[in-house]
C-alpha positions as CSV (number, residue, x, y, z in Angstrom):
1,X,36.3,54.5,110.4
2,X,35.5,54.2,106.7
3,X,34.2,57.3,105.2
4,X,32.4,55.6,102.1
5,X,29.9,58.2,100.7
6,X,31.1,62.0,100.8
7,X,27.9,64.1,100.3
8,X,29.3,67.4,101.6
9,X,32.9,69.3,101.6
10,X,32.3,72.8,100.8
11,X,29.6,75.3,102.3
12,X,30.6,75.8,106.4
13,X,29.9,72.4,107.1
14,X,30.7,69.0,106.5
15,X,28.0,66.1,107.0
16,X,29.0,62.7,105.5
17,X,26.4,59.7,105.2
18,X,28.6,56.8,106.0
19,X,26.4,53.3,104.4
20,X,28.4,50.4,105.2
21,X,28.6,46.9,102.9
22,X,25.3,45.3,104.7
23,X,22.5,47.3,102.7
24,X,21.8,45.3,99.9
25,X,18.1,43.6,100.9
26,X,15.6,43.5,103.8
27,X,15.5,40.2,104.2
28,X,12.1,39.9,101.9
29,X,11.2,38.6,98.5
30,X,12.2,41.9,96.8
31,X,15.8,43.7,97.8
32,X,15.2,47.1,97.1
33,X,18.2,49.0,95.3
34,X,19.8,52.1,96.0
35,X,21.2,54.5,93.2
36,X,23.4,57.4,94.1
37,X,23.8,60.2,91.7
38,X,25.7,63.8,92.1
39,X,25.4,66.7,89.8
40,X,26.2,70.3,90.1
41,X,23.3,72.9,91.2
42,X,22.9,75.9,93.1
43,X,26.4,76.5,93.4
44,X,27.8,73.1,94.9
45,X,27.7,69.3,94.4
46,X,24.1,67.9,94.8
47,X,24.4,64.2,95.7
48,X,20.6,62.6,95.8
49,X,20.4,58.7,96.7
50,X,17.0,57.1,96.2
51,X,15.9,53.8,97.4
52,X,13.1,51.9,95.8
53,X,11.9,48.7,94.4
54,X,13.8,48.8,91.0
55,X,17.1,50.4,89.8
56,X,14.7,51.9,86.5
57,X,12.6,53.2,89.7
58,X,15.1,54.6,91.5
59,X,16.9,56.2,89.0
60,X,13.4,57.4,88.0
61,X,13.3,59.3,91.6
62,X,17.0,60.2,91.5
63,X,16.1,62.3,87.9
64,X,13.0,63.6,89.4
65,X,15.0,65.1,92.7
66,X,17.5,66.8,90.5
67,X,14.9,68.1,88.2
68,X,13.0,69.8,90.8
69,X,16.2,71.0,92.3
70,X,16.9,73.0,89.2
71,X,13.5,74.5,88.9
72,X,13.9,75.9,92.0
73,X,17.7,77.2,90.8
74,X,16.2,79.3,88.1
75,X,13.6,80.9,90.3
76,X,15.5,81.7,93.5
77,X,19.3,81.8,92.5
78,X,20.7,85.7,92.6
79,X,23.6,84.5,90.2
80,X,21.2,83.7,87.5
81,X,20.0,87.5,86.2
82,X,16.2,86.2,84.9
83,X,15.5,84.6,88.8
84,X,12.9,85.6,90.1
85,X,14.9,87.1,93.1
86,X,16.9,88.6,90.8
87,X,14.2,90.9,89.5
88,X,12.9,91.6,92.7
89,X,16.2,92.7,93.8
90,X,16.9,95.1,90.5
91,X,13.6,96.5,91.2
92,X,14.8,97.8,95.1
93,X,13.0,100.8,95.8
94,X,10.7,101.0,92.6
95,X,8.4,98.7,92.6
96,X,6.8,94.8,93.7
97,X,7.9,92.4,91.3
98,X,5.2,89.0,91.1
99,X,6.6,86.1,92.0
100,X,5.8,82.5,92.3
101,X,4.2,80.5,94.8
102,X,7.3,78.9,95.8
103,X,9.6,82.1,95.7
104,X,7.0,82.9,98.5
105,X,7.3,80.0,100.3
106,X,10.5,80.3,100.7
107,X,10.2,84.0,102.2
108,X,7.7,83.6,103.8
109,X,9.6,80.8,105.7
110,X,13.4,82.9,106.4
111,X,10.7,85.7,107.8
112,X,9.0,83.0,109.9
113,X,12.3,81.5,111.3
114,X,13.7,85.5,111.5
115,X,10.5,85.9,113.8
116,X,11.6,82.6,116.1
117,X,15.2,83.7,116.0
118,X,14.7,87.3,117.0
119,X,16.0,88.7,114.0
120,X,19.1,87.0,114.2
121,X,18.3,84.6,110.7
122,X,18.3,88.0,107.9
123,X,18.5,87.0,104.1
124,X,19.0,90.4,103.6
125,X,22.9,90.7,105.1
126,X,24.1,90.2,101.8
127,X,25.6,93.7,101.4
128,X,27.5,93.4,104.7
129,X,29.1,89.9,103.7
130,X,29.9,91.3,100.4
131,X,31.6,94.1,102.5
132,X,33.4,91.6,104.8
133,X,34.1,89.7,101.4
134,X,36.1,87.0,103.8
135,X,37.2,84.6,100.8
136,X,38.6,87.3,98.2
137,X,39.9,91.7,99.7
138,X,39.9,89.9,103.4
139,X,39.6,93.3,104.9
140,X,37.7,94.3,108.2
141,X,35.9,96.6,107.0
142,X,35.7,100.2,108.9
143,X,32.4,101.3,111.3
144,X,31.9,103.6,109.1
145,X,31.2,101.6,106.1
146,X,28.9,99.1,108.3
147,X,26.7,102.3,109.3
148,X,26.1,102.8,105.9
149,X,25.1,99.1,104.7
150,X,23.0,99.1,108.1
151,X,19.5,100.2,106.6
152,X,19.7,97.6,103.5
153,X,19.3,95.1,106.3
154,X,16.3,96.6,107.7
155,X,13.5,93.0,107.5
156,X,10.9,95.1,107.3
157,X,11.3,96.2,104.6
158,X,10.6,93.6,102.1
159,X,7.0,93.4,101.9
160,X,5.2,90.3,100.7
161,X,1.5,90.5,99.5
162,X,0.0,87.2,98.9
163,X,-3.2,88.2,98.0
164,X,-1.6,90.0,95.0
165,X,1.9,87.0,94.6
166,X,4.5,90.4,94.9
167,X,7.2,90.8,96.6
168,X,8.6,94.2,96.9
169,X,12.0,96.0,98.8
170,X,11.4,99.0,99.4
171,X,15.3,100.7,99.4
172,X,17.0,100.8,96.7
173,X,20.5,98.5,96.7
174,X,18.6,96.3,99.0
175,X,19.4,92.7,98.1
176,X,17.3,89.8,99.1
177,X,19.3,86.2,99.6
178,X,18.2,83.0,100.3
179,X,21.4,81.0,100.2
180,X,20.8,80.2,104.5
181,X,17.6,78.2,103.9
182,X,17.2,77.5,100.1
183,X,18.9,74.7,99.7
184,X,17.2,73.4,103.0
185,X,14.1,74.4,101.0
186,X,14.9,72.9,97.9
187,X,15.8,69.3,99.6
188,X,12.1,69.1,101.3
189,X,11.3,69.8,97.0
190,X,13.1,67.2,96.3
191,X,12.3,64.8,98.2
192,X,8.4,65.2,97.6
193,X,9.3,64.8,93.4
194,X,11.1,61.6,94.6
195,X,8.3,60.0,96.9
196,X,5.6,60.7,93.6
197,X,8.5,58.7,91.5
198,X,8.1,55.8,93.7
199,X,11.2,56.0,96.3
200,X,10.8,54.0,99.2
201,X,13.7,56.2,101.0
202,X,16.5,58.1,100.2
203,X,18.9,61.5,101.1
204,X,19.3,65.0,99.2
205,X,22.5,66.5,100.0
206,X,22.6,69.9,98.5
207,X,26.5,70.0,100.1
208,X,25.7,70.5,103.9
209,X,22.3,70.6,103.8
210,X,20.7,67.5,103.6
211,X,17.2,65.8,104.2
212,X,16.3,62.1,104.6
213,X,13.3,60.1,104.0
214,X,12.4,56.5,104.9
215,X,14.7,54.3,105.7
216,X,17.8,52.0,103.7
217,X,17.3,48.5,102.8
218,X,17.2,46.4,105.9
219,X,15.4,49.0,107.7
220,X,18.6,50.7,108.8
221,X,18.5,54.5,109.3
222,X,20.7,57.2,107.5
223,X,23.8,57.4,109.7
224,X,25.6,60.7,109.7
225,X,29.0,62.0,110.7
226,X,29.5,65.8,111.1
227,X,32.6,67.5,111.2
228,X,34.7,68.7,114.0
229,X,35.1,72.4,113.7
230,X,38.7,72.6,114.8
231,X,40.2,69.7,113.0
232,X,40.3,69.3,109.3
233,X,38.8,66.2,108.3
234,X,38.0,64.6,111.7
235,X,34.3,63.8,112.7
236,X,33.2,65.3,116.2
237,X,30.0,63.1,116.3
238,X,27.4,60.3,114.5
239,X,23.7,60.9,114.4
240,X,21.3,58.6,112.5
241,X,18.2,60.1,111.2
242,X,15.1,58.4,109.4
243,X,12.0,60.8,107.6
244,X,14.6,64.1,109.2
245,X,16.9,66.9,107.9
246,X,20.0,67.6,109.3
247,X,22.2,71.0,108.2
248,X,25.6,72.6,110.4
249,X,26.9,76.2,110.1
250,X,30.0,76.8,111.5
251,X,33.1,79.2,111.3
252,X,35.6,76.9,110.0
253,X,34.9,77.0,105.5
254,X,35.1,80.4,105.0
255,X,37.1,82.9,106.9
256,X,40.3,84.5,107.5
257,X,42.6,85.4,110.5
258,X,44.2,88.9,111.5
259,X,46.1,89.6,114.4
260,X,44.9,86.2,116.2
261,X,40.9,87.1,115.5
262,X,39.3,84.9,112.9
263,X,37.0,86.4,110.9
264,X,34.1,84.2,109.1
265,X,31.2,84.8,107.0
266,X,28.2,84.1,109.7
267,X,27.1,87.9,110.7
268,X,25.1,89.2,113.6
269,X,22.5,91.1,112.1
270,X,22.8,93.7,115.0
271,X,26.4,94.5,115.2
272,X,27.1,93.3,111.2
273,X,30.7,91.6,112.8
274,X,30.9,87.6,113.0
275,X,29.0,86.3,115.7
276,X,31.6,84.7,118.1
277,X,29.6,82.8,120.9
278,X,29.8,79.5,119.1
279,X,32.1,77.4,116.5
280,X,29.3,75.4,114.7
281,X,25.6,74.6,115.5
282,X,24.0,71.7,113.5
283,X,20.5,71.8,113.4
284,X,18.1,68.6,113.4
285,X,14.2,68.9,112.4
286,X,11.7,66.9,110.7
287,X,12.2,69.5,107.3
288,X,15.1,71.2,105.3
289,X,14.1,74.5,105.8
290,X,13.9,74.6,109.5
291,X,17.2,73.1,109.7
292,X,18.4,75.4,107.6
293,X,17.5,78.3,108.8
294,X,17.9,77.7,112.2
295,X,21.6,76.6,112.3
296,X,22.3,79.9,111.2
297,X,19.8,81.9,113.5
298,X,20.8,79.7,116.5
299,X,24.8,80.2,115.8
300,X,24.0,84.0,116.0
301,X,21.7,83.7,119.3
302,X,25.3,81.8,120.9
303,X,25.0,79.1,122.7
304,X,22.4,79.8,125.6
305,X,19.9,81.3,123.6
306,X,20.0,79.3,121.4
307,X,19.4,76.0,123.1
308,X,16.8,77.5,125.4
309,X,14.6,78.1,121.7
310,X,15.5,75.0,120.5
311,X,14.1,73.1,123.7
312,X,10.6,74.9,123.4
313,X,10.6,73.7,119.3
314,X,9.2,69.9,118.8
315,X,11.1,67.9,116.4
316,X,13.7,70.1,117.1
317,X,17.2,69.4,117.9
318,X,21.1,70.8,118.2
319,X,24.5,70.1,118.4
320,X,26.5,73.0,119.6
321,X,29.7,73.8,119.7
322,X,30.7,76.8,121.8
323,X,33.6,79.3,121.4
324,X,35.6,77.0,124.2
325,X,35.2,73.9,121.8
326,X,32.6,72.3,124.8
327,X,29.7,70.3,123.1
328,X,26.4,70.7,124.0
329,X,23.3,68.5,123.1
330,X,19.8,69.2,123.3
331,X,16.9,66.6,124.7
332,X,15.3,66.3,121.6
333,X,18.8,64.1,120.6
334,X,20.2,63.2,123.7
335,X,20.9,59.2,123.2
336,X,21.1,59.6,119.5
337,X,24.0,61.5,119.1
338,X,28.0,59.5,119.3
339,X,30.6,61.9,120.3
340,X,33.5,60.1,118.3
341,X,35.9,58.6,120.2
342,X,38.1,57.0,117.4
343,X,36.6,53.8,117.7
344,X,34.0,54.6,114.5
């Protein structure tokens, strides 16, 4: 198997878009051409690939996916102090901070897929990662100090009001986050800025969260491999996907071990300890953000729950991994999806 375009390594996942020599043309008057690009945004490597009827065109779409990616950077990343989330969460327990229309999409959305995922999807566990801090002190952190955190998670208590574009937490040290369905978010951006440049078809990788539209030249789909959550650098399965997002969580980038018991970054809202019923979920819907947040909310549901919501959501499907390394497939992709065998 030839591994020829890497769009993802870091994040808890890796998804790579494997295009083979024989996408050059579509058999018509016009080959279309396809220009890859990769900058840094959000925090990772952003690879965008547009397809369309030029190279000045498609680079055209390329620039405009990027642009829009960084827009969305300066309003919703908490590592840039003027973001918008930023002032909302230095402003914890004072007062509602005005915000844009998209910075409420996009919380409106992670309290819609909370709602569908029984709580189990919170962008407000920040303060208990931090506490678990898995990549730097790598310290289980004591009940005591979990109890404390526990009310900074509390959902309701960020408040949205439309009417007036404000978005308020009401305890102070609460911290809002959107890094579990922002970049799922900001790909379904992206990828509307590159249709109104003129791209025929094309993928935005924002690392392992990734959205495609349309389809390559010669009317192939995307195909996908997505990592195996027990070996390093070995693909469990292939998936192709046309006009569809595609995003994995698992427990495999960032964690450490103790005393045989690994301990990752993916926390049960409830309990505020890893959730351990599964060892990835990936996640495939017609948008970004539904992938996105789901993979997360559907690891922490485990395995059973999880695939009994994701078989009552159209467009909807999963790949899970469960804690005894057993694959599972929803119907939404049964036939679609390759468990590798070595022969890819």
């Amino acid at each position: 198997m030839r591994m020829t375009y890497p769009l993802a390594i870091r994040r808890c996942c890796l998804i790579v878009l494997l295009l083979g020599p024989g996408c050059a043309g579509d058999g018509s008057g016009v080959a279309p051409v396809v220009v890859k690009r990769t900058q840094m945004h959000m925090g990772t490597l952003v690879t965008v690939t547009a397809v369309a009827l030029s190279r000045p065109r498609a680079q055209e779409a390329a620039a405009a996916g990027f642009e829009e990616i960084h827009r969305l950077e300066e309003l919703l990343s908490t590592w840039i102090p003027t973001s918008e989330l930023s002032h909302v969460n230095a402003a914890a327990g004072r007062e509602a901070i005005p915000i844009s229309p998209d910075t409420m999409n996009i919380l409106e959305a992670s309290l819609d897929i909370a709602r569908l995922t029984e709580g189990n999807f919170n962008i407000l566990v920040g303060p208990a990662v931090d506490a678990w801090s898995v990549l730097d002190r790598q310290q289980v952190p004591s009940r005591e100090a979990l109890q404390a955190i526990r009310p900074l998670t509390d959902l309701t208590a960020l408040r949205l009001n439309k009417i007036q574009g404000t978005a308020y937490l009401a305890k102070t040290g609460m911290r809002v986050d959107v890094g579990g369905i922002g970049k799922g978010y900001a790909a379904d951006m992206a990828v509307t800025a590159m249709q109104k440049a003129g791209a025929t078809g094309g993928v935005v990788a924002l690392s392992g969260d990734i959205r495609t539209f349309g389809r390559l030249p010669g009317g192939k789909k995307f195909p996908f491999g997505i990592r195996h959550p027990r070996r390093e650098e070995a693909v469990l399965a292939f998936v192709d996907l046309q006009n569809e997002a595609i995003s994995t969580a698992g427990d495999y980038e960032r964690y450490f071990e103790r005393d045989g018991v690994r301990y990752h970054h993916i926390l049960d809202p409830v309990t505020l300890q890893p959730a351990r019923d599964c060892q990835s979920v990936t996640i495939v819907a017609r948008d970004g953000v539904t992938a996105d947040g789901l993979d997360t909310g559907v690891f922490v549901m485990g395995r059973e729950r999880g695939l009994a919501l994701i078989e009552r959501l159209p467009g909807v499907g999963a790949i899970i991994v469960d804690r005894a390394g057993k694959v599972w497939i929803s119907s939404y992709l049964k036939g679609r999806v390759r468990i590798n065998d070595g022969s890819e």
